[in-house]
Backbone as a chain_set.jsonl record, in Angstrom:
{"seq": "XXXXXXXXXXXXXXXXXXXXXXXXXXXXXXXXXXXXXXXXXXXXXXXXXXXXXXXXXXXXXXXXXXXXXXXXXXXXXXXXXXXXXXXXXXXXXXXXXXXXXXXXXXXXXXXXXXXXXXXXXXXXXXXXXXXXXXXXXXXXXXXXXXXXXXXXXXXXXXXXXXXXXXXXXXXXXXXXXXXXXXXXXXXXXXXXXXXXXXXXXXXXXXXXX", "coords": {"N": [[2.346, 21.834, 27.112], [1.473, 18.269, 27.726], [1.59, 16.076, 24.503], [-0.855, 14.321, 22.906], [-0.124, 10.135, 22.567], [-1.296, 9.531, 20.476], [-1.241, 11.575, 18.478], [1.163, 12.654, 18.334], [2.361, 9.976, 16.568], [3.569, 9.034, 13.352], [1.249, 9.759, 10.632], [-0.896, 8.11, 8.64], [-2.088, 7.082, 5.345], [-4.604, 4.948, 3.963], [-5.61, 3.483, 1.181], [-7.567, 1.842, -0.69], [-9.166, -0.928, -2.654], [-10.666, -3.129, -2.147], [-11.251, -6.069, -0.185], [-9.407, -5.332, 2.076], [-7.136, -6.677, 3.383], [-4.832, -6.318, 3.481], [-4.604, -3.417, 4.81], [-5.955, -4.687, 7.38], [-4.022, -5.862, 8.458], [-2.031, -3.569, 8.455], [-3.453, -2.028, 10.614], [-3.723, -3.958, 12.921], [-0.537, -4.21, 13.142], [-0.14, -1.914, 14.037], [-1.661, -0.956, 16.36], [-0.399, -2.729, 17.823], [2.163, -2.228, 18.304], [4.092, -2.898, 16.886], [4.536, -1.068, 14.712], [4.979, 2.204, 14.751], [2.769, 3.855, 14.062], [0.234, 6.034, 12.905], [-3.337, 4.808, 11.602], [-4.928, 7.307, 10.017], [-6.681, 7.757, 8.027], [-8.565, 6.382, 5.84], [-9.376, 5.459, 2.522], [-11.723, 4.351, -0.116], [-12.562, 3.367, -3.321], [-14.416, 2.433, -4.065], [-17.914, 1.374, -2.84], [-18.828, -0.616, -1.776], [-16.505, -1.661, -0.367], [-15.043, -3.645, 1.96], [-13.29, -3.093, 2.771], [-13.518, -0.46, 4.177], [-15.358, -1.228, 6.241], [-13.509, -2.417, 8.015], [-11.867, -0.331, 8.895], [-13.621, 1.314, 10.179], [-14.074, 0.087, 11.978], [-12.004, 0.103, 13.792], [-11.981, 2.85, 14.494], [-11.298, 4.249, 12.906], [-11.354, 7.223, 10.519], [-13.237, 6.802, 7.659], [-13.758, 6.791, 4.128], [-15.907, 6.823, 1.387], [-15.283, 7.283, -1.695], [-16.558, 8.282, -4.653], [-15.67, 7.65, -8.18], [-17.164, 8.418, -9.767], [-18.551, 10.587, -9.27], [-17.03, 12.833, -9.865], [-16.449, 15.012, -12.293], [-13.459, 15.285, -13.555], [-10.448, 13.195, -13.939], [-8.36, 14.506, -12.86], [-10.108, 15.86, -10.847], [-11.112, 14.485, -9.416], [-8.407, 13.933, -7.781], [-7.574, 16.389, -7.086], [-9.439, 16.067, -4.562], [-8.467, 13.927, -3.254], [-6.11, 14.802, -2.4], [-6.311, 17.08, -0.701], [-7.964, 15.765, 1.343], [-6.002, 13.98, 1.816], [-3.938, 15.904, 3.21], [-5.336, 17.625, 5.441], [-5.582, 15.817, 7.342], [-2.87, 15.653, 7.499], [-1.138, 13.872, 6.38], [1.438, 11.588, 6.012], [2.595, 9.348, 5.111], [1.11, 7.814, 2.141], [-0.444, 4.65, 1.673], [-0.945, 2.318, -0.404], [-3.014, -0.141, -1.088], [-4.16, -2.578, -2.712], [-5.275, -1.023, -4.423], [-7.459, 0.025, -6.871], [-7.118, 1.633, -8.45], [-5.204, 3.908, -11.255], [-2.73, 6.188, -10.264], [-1.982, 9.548, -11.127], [0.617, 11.524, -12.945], [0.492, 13.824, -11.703], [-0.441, 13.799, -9.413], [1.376, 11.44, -7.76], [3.805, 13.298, -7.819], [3.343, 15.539, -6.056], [3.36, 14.218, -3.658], [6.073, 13.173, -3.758], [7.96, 10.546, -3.188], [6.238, 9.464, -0.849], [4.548, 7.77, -1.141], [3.46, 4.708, -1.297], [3.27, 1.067, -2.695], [2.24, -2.457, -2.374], [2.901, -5.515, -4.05], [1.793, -8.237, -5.665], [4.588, -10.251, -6.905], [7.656, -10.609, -7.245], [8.95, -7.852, -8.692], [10.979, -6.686, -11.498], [9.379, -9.123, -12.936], [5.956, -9.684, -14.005], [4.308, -7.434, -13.382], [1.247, -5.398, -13.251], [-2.196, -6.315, -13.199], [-3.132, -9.094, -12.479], [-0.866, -10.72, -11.433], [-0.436, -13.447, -9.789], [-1.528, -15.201, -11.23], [-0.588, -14.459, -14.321], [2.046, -15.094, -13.289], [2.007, -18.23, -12.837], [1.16, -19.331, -15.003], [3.34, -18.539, -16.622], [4.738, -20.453, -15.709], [6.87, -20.15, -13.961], [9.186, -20.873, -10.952], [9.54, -19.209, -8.694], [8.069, -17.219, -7.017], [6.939, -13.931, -5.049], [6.652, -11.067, -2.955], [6.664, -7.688, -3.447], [7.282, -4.549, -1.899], [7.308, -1.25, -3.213], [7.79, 2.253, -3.599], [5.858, 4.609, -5.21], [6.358, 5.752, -8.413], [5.701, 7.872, -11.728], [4.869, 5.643, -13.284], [3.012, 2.517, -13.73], [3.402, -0.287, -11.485], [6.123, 0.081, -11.05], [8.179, 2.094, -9.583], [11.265, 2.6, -7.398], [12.319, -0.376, -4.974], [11.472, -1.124, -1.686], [11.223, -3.591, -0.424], [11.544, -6.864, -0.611], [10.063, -9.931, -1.155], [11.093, -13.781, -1.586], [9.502, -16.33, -2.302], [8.951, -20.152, -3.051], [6.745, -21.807, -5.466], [5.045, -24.216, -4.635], [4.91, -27.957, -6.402], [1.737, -28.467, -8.371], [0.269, -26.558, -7.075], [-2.339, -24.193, -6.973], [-3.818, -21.218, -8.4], [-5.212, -19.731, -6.049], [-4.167, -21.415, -3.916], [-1.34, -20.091, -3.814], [-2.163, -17.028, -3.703], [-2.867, -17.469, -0.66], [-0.39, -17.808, -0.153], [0.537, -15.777, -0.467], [-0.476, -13.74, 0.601], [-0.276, -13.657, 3.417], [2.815, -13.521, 3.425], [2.75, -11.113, 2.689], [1.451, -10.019, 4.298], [3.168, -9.568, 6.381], [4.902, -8.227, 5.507], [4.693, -5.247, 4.614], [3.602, -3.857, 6.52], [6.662, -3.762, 7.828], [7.831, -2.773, 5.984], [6.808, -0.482, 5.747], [7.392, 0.85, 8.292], [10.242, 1.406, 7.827], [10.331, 3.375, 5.994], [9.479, 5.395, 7.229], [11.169, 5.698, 9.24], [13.128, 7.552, 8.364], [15.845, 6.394, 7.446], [15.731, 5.172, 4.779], [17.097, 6.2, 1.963], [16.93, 7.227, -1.418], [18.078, 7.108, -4.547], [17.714, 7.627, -7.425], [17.281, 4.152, -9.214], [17.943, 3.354, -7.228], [17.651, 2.098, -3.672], [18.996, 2.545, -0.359], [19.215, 2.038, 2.967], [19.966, 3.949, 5.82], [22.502, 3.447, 9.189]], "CA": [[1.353, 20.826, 27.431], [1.516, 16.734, 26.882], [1.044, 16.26, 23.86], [-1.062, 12.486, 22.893], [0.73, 9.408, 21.279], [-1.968, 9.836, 18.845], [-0.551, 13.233, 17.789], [2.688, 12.438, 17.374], [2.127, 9.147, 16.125], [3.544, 9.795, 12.005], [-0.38, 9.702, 10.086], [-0.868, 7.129, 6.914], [-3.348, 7.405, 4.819], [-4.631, 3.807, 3.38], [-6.189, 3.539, -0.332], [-7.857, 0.45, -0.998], [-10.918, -0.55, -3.348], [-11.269, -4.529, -1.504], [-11.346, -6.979, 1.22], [-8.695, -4.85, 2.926], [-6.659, -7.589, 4.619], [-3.678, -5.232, 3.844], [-5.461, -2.484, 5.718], [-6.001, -4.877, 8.557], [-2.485, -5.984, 8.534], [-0.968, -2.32, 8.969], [-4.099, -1.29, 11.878], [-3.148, -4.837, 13.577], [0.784, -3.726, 13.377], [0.013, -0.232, 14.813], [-2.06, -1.58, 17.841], [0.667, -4.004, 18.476], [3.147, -1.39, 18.607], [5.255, -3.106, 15.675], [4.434, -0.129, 13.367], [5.141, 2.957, 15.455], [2.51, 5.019, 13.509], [-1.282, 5.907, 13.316], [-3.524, 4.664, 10.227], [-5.634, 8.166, 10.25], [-7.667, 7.768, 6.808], [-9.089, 5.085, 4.284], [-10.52, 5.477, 1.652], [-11.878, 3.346, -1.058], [-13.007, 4.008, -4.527], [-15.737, 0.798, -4.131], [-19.173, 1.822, -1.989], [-19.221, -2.049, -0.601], [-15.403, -2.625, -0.209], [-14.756, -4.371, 3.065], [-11.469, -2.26, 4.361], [-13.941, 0.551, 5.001], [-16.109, -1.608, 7.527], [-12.365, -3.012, 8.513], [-11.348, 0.808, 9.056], [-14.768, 2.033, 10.948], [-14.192, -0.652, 12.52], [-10.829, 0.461, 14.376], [-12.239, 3.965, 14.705], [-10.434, 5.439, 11.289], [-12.138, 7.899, 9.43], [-13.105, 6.019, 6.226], [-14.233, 7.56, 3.375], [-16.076, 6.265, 0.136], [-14.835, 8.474, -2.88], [-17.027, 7.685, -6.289], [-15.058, 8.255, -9.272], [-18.717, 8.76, -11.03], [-19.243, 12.27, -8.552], [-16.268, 13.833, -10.159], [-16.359, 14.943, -13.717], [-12.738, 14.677, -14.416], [-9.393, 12.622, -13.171], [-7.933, 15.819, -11.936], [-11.17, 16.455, -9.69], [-11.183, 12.915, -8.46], [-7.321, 13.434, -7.258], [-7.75, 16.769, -6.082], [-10.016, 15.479, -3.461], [-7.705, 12.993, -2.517], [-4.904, 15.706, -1.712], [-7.377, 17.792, 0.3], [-8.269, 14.717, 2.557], [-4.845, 13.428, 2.633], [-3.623, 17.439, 4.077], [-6.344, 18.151, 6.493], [-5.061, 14.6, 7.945], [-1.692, 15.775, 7.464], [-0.813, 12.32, 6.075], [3.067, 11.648, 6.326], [2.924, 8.713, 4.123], [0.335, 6.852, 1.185], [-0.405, 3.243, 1.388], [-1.979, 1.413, -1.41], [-3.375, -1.754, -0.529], [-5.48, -3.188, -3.537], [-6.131, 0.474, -4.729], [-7.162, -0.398, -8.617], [-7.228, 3.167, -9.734], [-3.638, 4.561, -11.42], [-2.582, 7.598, -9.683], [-1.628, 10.161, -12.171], [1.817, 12.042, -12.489], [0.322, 15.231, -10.513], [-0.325, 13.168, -7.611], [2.767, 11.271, -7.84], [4.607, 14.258, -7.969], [2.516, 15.844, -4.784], [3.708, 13.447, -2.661], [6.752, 12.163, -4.292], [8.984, 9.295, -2.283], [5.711, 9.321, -0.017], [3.315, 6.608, -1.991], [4.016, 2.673, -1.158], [2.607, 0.031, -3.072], [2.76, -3.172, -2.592], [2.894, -6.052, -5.405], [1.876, -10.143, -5.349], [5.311, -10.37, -7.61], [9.01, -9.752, -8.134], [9.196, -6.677, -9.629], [9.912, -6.106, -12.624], [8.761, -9.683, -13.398], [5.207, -9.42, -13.623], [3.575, -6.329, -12.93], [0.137, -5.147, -13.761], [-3.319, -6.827, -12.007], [-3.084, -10.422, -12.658], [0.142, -11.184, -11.273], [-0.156, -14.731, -9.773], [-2.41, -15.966, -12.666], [0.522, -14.966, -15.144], [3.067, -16.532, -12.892], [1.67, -19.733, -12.798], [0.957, -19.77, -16.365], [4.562, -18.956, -17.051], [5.624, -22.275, -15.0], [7.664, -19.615, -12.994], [9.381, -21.572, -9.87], [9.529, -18.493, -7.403], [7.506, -15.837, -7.042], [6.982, -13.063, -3.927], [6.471, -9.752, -2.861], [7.591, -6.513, -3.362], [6.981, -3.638, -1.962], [7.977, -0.228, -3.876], [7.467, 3.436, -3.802], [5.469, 4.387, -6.594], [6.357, 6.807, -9.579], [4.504, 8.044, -12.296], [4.737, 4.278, -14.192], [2.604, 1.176, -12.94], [4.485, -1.113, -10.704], [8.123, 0.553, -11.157], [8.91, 2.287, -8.825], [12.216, 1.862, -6.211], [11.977, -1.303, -4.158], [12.325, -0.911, -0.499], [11.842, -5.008, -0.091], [11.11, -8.154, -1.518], [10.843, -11.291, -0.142], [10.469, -14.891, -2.418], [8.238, -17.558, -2.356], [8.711, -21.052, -4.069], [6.091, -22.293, -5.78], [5.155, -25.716, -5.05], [4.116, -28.564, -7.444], [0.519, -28.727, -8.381], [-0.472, -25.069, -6.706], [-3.4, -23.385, -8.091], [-3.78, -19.703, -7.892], [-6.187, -19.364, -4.701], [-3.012, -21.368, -2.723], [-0.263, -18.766, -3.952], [-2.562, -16.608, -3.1], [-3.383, -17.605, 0.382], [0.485, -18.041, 1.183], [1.117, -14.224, -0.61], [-1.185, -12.821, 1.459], [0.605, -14.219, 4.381], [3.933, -12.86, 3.474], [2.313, -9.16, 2.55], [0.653, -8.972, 6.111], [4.247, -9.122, 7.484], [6.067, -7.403, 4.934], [3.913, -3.906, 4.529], [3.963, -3.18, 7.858], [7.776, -3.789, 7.878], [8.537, -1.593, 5.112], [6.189, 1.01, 6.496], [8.343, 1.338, 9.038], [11.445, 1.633, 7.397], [9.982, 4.738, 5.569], [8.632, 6.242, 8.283], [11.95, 5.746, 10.495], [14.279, 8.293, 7.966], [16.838, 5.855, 7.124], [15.617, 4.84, 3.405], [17.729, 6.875, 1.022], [16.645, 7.132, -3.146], [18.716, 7.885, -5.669], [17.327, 7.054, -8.91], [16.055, 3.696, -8.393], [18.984, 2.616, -6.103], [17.363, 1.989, -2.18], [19.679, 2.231, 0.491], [19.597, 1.988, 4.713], [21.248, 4.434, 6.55], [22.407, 3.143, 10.01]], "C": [[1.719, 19.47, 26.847], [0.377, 17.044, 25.764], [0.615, 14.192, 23.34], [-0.32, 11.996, 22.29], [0.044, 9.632, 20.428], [-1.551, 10.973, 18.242], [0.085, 13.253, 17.381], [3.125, 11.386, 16.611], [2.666, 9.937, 14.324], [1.941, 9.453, 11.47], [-0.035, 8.813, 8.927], [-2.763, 6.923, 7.112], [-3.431, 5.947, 4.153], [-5.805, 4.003, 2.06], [-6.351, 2.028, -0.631], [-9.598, 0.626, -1.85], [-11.523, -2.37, -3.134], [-11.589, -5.141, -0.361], [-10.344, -6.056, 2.624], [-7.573, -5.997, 4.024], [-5.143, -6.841, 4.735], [-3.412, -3.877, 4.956], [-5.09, -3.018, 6.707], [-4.541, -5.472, 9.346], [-1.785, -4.737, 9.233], [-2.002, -1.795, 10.021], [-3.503, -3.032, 12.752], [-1.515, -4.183, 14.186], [0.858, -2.484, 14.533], [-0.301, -0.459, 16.213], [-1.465, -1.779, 18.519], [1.796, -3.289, 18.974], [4.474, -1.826, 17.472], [5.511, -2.248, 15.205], [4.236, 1.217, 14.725], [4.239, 4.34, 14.614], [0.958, 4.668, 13.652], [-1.888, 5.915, 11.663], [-4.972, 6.2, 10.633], [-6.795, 8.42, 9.253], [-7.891, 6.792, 6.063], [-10.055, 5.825, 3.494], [-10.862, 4.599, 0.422], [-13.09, 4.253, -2.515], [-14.623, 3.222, -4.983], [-16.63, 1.207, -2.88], [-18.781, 0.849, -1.092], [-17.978, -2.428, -0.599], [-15.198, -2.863, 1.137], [-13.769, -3.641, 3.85], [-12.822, -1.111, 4.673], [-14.765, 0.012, 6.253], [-14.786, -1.911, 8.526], [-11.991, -1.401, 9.631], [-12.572, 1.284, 10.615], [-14.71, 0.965, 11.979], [-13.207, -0.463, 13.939], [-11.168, 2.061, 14.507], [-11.274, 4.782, 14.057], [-11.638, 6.26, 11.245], [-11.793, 7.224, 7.75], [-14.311, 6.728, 5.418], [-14.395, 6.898, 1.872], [-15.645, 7.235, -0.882], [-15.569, 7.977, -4.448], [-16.406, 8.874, -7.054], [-16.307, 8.838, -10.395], [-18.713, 10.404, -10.38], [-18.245, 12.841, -8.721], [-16.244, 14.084, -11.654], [-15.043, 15.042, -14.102], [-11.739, 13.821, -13.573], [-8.985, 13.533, -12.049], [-8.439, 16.299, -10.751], [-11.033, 15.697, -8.867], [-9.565, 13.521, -7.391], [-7.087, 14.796, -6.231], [-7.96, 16.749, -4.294], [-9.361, 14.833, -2.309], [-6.799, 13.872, -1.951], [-5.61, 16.34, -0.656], [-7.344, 16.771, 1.553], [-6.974, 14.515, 3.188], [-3.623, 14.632, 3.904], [-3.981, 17.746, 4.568], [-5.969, 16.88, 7.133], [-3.612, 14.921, 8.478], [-0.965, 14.238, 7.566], [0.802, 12.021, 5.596], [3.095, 10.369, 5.101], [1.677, 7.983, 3.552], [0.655, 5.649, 1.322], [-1.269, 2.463, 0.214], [-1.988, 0.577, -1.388], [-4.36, -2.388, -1.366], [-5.697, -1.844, -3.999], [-5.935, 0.176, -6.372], [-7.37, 0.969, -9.289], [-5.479, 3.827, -9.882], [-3.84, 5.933, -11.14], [-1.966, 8.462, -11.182], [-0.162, 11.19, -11.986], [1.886, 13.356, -11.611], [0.704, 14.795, -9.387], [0.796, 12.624, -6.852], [3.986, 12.46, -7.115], [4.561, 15.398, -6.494], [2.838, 15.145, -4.283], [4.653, 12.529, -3.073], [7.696, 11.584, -3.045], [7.849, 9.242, -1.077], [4.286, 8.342, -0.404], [4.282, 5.05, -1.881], [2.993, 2.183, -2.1], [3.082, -1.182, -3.243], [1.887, -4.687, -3.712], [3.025, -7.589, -5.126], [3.218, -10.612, -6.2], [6.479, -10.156, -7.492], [8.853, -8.992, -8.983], [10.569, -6.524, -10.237], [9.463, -7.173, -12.954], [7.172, -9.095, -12.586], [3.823, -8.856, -12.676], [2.086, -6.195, -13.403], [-0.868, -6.183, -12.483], [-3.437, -8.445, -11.99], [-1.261, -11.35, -12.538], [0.433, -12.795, -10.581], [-0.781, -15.72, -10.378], [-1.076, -15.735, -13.974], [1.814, -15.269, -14.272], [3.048, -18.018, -13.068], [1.589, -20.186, -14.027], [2.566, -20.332, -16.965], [5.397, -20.148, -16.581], [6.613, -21.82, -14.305], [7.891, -20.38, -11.52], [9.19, -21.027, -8.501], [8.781, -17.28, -7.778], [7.518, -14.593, -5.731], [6.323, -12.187, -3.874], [6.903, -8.542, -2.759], [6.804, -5.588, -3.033], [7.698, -2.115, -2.625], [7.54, 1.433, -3.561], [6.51, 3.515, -5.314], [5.185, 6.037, -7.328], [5.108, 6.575, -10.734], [4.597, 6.646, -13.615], [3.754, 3.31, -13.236], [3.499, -0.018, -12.344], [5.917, -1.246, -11.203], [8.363, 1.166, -10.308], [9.612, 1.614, -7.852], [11.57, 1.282, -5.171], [12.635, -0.778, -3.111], [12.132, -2.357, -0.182], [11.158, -5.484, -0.999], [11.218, -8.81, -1.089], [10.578, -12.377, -1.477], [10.12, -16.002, -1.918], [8.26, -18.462, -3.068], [7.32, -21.373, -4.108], [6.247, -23.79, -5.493], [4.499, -26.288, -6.193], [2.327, -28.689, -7.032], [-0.462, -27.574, -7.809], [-1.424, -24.084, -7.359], [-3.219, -21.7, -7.047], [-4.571, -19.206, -6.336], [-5.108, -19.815, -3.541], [-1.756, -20.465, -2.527], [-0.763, -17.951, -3.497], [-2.365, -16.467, -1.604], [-1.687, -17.462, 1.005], [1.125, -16.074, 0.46], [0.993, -13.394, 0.423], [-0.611, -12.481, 2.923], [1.707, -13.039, 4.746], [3.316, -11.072, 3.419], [2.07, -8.768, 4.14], [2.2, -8.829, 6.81], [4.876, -8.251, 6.624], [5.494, -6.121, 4.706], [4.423, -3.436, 5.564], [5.829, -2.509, 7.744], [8.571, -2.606, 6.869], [8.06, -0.219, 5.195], [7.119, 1.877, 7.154], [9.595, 1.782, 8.564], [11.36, 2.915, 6.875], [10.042, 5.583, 6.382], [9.784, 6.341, 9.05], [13.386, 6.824, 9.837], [14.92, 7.887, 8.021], [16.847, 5.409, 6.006], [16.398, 6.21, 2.696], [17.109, 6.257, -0.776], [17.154, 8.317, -3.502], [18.387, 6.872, -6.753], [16.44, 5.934, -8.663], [16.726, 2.838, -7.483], [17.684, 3.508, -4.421], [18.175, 2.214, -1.599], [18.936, 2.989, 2.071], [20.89, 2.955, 5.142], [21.385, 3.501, 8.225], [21.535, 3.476, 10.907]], "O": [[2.191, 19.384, 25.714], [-0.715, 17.61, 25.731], [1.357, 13.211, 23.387], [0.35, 12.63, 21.474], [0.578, 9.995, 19.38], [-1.761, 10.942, 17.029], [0.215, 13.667, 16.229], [4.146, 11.556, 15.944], [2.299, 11.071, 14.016], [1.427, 8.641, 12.24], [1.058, 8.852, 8.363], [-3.727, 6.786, 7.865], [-2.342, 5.574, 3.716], [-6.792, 4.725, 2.203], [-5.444, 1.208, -0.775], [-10.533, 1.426, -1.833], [-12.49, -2.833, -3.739], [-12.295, -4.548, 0.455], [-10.579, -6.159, 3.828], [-7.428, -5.911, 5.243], [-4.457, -6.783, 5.755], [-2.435, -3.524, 5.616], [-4.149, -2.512, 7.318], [-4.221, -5.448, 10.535], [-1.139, -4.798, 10.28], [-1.459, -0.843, 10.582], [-2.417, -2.768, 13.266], [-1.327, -3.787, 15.336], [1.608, -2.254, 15.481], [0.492, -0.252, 17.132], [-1.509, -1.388, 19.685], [2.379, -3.672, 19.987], [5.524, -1.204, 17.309], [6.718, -2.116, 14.997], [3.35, 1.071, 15.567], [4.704, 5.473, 14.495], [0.441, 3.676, 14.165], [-1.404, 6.559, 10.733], [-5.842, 5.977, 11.476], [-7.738, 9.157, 9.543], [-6.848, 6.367, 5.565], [-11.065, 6.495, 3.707], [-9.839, 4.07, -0.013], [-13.902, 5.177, -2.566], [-15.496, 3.417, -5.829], [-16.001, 1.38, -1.837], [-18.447, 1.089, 0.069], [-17.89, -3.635, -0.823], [-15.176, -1.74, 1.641], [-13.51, -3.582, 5.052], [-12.986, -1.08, 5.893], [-14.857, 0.741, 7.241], [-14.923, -1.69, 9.73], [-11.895, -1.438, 10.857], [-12.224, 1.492, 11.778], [-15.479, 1.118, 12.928], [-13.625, -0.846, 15.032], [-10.077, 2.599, 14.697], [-10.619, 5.724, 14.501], [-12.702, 6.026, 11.818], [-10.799, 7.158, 7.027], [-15.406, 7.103, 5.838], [-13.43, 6.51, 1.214], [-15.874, 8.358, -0.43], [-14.915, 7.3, -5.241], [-16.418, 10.099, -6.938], [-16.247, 9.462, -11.454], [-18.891, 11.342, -11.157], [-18.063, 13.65, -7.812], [-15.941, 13.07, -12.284], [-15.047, 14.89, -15.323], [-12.112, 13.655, -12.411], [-9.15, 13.441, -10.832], [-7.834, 16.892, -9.858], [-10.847, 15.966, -7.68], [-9.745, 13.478, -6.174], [-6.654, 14.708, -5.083], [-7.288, 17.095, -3.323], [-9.479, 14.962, -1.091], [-6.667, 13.667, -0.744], [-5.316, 15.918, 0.463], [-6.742, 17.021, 2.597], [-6.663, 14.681, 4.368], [-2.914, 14.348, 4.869], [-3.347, 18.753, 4.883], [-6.369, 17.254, 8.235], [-3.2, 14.578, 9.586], [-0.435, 13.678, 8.526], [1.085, 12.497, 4.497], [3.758, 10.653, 4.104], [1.028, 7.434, 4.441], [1.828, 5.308, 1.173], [-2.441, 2.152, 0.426], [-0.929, 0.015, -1.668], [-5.406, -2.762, -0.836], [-6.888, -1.624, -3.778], [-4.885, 0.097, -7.009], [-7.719, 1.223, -10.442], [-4.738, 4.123, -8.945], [-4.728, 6.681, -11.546], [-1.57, 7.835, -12.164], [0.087, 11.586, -10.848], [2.853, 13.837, -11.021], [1.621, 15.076, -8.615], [1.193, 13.01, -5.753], [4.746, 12.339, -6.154], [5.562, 15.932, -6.016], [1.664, 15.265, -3.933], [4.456, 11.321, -2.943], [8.037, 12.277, -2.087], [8.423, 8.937, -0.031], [3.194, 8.395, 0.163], [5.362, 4.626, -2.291], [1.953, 2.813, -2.291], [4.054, -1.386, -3.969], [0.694, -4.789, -3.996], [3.975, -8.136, -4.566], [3.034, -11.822, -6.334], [6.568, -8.948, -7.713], [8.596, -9.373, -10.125], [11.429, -6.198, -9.419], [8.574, -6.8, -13.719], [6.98, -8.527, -11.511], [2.968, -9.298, -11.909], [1.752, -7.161, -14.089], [-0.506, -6.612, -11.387], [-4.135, -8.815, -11.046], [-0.731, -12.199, -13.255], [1.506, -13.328, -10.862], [-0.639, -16.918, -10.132], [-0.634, -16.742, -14.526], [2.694, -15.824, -14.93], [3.968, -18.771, -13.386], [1.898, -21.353, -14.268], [2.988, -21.401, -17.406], [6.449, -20.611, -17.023], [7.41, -22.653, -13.871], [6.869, -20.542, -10.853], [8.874, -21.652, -7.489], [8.967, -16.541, -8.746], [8.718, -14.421, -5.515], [5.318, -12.157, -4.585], [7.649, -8.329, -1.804], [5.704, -5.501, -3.578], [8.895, -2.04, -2.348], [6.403, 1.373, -3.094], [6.499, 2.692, -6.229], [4.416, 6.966, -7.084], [4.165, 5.787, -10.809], [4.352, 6.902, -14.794], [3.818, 3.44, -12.014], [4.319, -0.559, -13.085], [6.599, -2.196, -11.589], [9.352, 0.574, -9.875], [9.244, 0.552, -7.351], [10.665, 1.788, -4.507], [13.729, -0.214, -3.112], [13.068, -2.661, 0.557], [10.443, -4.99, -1.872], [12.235, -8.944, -0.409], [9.904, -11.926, -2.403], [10.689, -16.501, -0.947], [7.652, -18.192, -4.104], [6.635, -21.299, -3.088], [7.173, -24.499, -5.888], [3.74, -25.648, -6.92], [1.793, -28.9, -5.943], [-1.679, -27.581, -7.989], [-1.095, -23.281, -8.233], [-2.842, -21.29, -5.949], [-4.211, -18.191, -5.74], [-4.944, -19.148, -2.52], [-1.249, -20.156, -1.448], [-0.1, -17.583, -2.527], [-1.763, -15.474, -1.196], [-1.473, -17.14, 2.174], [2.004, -15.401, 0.999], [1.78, -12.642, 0.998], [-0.516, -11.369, 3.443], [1.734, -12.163, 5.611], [3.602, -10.133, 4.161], [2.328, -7.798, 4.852], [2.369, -8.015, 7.718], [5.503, -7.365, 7.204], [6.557, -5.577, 4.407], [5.441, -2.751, 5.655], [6.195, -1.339, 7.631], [9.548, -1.879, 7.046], [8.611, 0.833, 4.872], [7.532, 3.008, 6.899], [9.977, 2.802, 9.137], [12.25, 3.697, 7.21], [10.723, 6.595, 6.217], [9.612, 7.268, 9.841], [14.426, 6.955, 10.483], [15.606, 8.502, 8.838], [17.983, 5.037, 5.714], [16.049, 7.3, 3.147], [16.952, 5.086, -1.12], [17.052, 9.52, -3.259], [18.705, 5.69, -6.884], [15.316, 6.065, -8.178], [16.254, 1.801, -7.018], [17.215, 4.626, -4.206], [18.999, 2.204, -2.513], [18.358, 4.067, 2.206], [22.106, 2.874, 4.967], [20.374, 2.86, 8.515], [21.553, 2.94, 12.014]]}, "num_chains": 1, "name": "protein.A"}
């Protein structure tokens, strides 16, 4: 029997706890046919975060998850595996997702977790990355996207792009032109995952033909 593009479509699961414009970035891509895959789950850790109206919006299944209705980490992440396997979710996106995954989960879906980062990695990692750029009087900054092991923004890069800073730029315009670059570069590295030509060894990347 035919079987639908939605079927064979690979599945990604999106993890976000904000505005979602990352979200709407990779369901835009998919539509478009850029991103040759289907976003099949959201979920957010925030009741009122915005990607889930973004999501319900595109006829996902989006799903609030309170970290209060689990009594421990372990329970919380459970959950998350459950959802993401009854989906049969081919690859993790984290888009704004402010909760650290833990080395189980990691490990459950290892080389299959993206996250991507307002920064050159390894310069400044952590949640305030274009507030301490700017401080440091840093000239270029960017985006990276990475896989992500059981550390906070270390794991192997599959891109990066950079971004000068101009003079006189406050954080809300770095911002505005990050955001920019992320909506094209997610997608883009989605794909690359998803198309079995990324190779990792250690924290060497490579392209097969």
């Amino acid at each position: 029997p035919h079987l639908s593009v939605r079927r064979v479509l690979p599945a990604l699961a999106v993890l976000c706890s904000g505005q979602g414009t990352n979200l709407q970035a990779i369901l835009d891509a998919t539509r478009s046919g850029r991103l040759r895959a289907r976003v099949a789950l959201v979920i957010s850790d925030r009741k009122d975060a915005k990607a889930l109206t973004r999501a319900r919006r595109a006829g996902v299944t989006a799903r609030f998850m309170d970290p209060r209705g689990h009594p421990t980490r372990a329970s919380y992440e459970r959950t998350l595996i459950r959802l993401c396997e009854a989906h049969r979710v081919r690859l993790i996106c984290l888009a704004g997702f402010m909760r650290i995954l833990s080395p189980v989960f990691v490990h459950r879906f290892r080389h299959r977790i993206l996250n991507i980062h307002p920064a050159l990695l390894p310069a400044f990692p952590g949640s305030h990355a274009i507030r301490n750029t700017l401080r440091w009087g840093a000239k270029v900054t960017g985006v990276t996207v990475h896989l992500v092991d059981e550390h906070v923004d270390h794991g192997p890069i599959i891109l990066q792009e950079a971004l000068a800073i101009r003079p006189g730029e406050t954080e809300a315009s770095v911002l505005a032109r990050i955001h920019r670059l992320e909506h094209r570069l997610y997608p883009k590295a989605i794909g690359l995952v998803l198309s079995g030509k990324v190779r990792v060894r250690g924290r060497r990347v490579t392209r097969t033909p």
